[in-house]
C-alpha positions as MATLAB code, in Angstrom:
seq = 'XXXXXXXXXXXXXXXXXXXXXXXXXXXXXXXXXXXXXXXXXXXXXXXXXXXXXXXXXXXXXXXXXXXXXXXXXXXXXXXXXXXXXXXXXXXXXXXXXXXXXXXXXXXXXXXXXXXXXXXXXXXXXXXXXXXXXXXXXXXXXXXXXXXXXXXXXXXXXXXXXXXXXXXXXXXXXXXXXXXXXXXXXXXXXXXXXXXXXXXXXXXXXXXXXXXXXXXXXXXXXXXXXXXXXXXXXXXXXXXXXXXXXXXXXXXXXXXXXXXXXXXXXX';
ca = [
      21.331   -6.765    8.883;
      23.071   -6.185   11.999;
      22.110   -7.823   15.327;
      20.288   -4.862   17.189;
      18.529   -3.831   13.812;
      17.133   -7.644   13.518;
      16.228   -6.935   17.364;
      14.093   -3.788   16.486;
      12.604   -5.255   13.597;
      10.958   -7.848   15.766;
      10.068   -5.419   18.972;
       8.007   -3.522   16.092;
       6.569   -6.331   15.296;
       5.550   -7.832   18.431;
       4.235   -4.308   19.522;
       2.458   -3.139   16.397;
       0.950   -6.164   14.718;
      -1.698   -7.167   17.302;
      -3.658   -3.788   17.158;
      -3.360   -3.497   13.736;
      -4.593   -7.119   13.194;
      -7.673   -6.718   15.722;
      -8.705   -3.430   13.698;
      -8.544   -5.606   10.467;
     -11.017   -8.275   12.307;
     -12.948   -5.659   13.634;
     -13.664   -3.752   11.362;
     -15.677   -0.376   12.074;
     -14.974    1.913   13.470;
     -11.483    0.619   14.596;
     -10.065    0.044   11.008;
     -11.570    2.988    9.542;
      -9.798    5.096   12.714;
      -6.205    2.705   12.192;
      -6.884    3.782    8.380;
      -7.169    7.674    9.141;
      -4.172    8.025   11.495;
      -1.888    5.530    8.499;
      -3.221    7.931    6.314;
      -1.803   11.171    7.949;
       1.214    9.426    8.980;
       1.769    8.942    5.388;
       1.395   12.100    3.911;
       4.046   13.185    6.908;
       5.948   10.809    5.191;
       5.415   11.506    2.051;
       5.651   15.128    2.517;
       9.630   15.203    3.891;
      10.268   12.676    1.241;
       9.658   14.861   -1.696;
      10.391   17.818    0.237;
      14.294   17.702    1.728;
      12.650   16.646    4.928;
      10.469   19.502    6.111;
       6.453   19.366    6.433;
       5.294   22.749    5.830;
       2.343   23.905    4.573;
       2.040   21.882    1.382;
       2.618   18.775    3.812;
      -0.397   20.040    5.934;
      -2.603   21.353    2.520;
      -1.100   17.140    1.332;
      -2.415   16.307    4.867;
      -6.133   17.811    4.537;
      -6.646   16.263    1.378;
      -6.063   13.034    2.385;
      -8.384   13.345    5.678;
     -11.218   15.520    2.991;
     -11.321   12.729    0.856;
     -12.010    9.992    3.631;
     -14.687   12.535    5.037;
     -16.472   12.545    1.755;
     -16.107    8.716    1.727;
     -18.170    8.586    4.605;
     -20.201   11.643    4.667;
     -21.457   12.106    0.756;
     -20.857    8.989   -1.182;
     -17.724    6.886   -2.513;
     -17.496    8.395   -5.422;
     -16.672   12.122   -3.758;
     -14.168   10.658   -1.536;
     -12.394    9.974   -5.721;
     -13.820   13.194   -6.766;
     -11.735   15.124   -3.737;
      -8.691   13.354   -3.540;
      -8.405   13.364   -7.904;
      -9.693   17.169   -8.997;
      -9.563   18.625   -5.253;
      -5.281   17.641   -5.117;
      -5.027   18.343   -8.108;
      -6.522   22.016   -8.467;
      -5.032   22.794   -5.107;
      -1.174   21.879   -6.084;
      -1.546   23.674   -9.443;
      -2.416   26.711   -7.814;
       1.145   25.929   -5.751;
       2.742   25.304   -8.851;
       5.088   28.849   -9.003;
       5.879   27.942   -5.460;
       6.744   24.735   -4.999;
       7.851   23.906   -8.936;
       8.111   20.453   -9.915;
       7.886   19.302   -6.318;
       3.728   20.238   -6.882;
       3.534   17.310   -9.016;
       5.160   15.328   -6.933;
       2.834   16.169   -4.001;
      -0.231   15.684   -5.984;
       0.777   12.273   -6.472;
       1.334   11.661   -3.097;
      -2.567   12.806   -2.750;
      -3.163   10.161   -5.496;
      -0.772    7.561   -3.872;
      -2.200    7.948    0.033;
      -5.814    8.660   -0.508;
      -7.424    6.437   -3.407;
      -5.475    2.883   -1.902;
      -6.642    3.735    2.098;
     -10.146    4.272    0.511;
     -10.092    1.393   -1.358;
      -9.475   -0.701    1.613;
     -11.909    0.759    3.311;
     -14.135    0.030    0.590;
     -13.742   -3.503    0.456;
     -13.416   -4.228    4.637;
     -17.079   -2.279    4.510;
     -18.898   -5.580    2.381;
     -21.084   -6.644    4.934;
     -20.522  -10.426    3.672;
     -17.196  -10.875    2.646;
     -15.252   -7.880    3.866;
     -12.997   -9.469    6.847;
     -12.127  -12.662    4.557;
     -10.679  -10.334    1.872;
      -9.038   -7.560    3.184;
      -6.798  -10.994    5.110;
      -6.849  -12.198    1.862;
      -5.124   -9.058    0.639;
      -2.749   -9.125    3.059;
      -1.608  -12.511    3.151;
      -1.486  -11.893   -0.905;
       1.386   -8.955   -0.192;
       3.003  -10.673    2.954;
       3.620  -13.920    1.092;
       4.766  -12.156   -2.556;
       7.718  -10.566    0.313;
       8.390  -13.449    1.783;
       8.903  -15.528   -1.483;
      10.974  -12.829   -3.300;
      12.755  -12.652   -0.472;
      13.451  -15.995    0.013;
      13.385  -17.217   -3.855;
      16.011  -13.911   -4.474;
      18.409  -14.662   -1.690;
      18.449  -18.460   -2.473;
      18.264  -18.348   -6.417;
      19.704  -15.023   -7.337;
      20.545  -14.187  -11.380;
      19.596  -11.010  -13.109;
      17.896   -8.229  -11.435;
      14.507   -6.958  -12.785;
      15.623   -3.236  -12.169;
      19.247   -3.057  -10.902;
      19.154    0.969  -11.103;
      15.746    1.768   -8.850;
      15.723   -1.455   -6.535;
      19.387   -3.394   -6.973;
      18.105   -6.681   -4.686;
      15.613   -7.496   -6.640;
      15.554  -10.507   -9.249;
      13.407  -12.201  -11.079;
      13.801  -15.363   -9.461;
      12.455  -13.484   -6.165;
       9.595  -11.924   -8.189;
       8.666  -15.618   -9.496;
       8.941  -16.940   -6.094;
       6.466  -14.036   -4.821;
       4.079  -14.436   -7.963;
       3.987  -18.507   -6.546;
       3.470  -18.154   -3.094;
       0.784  -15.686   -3.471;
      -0.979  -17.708   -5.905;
      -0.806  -20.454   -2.983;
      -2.415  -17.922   -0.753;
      -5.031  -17.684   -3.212;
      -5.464  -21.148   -3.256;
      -6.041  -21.573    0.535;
      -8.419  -18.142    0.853;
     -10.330  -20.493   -1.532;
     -11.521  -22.256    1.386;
     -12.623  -19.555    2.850;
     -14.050  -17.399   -0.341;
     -17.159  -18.239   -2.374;
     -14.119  -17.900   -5.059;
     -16.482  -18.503   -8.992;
     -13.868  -19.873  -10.788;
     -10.833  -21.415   -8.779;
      -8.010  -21.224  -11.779;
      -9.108  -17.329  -12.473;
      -8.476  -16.537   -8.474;
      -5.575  -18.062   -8.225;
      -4.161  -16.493  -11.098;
      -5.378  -12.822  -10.022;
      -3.656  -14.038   -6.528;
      -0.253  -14.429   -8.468;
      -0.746  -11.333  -10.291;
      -1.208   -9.660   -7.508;
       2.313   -9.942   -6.536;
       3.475   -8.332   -9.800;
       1.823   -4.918   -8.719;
       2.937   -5.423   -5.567;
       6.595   -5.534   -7.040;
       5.437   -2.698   -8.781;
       4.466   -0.738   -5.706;
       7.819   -1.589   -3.912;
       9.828   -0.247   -7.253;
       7.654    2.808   -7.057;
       8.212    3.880   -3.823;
      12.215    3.198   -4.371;
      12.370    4.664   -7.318;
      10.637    8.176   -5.612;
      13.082    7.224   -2.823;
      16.383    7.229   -4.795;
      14.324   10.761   -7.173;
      14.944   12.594   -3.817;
      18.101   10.966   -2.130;
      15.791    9.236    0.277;
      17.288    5.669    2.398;
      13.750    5.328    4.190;
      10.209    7.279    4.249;
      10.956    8.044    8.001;
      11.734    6.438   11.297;
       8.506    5.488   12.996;
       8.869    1.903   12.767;
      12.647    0.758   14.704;
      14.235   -1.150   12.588;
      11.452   -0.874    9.540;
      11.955    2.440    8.420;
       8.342    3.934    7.918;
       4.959    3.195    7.031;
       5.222    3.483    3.288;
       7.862    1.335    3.554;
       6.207   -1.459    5.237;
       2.740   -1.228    2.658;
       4.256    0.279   -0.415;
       3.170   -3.108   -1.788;
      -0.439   -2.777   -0.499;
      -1.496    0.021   -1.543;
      -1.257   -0.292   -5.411;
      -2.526   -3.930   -4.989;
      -5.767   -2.149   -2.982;
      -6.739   -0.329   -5.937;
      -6.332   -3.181   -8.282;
      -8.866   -5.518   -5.820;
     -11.238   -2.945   -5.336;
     -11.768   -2.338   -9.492;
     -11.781   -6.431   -9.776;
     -14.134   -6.990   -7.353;
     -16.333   -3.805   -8.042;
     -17.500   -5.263  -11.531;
     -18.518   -8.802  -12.333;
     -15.132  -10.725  -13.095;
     -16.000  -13.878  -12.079;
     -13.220  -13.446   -9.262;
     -16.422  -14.540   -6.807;
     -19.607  -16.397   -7.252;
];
């Protein structure tokens, strides 16, 4: 990466991760209001991705879905927050079928994509015990499985898991992640009432295989529509989807696990 883009990358950084780390410790209302404007921003995103750039009204009808199903979260119950973003999306971009084409289904994932990870975070940064040490634990999980495939990829090398959606990646990087996530796991032990200590580290190490799965994802719908980044709004990061594809499939997956008794916590 060239000088001034290694310059921007850390301005953005400076800049953007104190607020967004104070909202995490926080909590409500500031994370739930950080997790509405993301939320937006993304379906802007999303919307010009799949849709040669422009926002238009199935980017705003995207939009309104995302924002409905967060209202419901909080207004009716969990479970209609689900209810509108799965059968609300997905009635409304069948009805746009004739006029978008196959782009509808590609926006009614993006309903799917935005919606059910931001209210799974929500979800779990609401437990009124537990909810600041995990959501950290979350993102310590994602931010280390980058860092070690990043640094296990670029030191290692050898074959690439999928060469024609995401050519950097290797396995070597996606072992790497998979370890130092499960050492993350290892020290939120410390800090979780974690039941059995061999299952959470595991799940912390898996973890960073849907992570990897996120980040493929996202470039594979990225390379689908001739795509280099989801937008601009971060200098030197591209855009928000590209800075949490890995979260938000690794949301969902935490907030099944720790909705049902795994034995993930005592």
């Amino acid at each position: 990466m060239k000088k001034n883009g290694l310059t921007a990358r850390f301005i953005s950084a400076i800049v953007l991760a104190p607020p967004v780390i104070a909202a995490l410790y926080v909590g409500f209302p500031y994370f739930d209001i950080l997790a509405l404007i993301i939320s937006f921003l993304m379906a802007w995103e999303w919307s010009r991705m799949v849709g040669d750039g422009k926002f238009g009204a199935p980017g705003i009808v995207l939009s309104i879905f995302v924002v409905a199903s967060l209202g419901a979260f909080y207004g009716i119950s969990h479970l209609a927050g689900l209810a509108v973003a799965v059968v609300g999306g997905g009635v409304v971009y069948g009805l746009l079928f004739k006029q978008l084409g196959k782009r509808a289904f590609w926006f009614g994932i993006g309903n799917l994509y935005i919606a059910l990870p931001i209210l799974a975070l929500i979800f779990i940064r609401q437990d009124p015990k537990l909810g600041l040490e995990l959501i950290f634990w979350l993102v310590f999980v994602v931010w280390a499985t980058d860092v070690g495939a990043y640094a296990f990829g670029r030191t290692i090398g050898g074959p690439k898991v999928m060469p024609s959606v995401s050519p950097k990646k290797t396995w070597a990087g996606l072992i790497g992640g998979m370890i130092c996530a499960a050492l993350i796991g290892y020290a939120a032990s410390y800090y979780l009432p974690v039941g059995n200590l061999i299952l959470f580290v595991t799940i912390s190490g898996f973890l960073a295989v849907i992570a990897q799965v996120g980040d493929f994802f996202e470039s594979g719908v990225k390379r689908k529509f001739g795509v280099k980044d989801s937008s601009n709004l971060i200098p030197g990061h591209g855009g928000i989807l590209d800075r949490v594809d890995g979260l938000l499939p690794v949301a969902i997956v935490a907030a099944v696990l720790l909705s049902f008794d795994t034995g993930l916590l005592s």
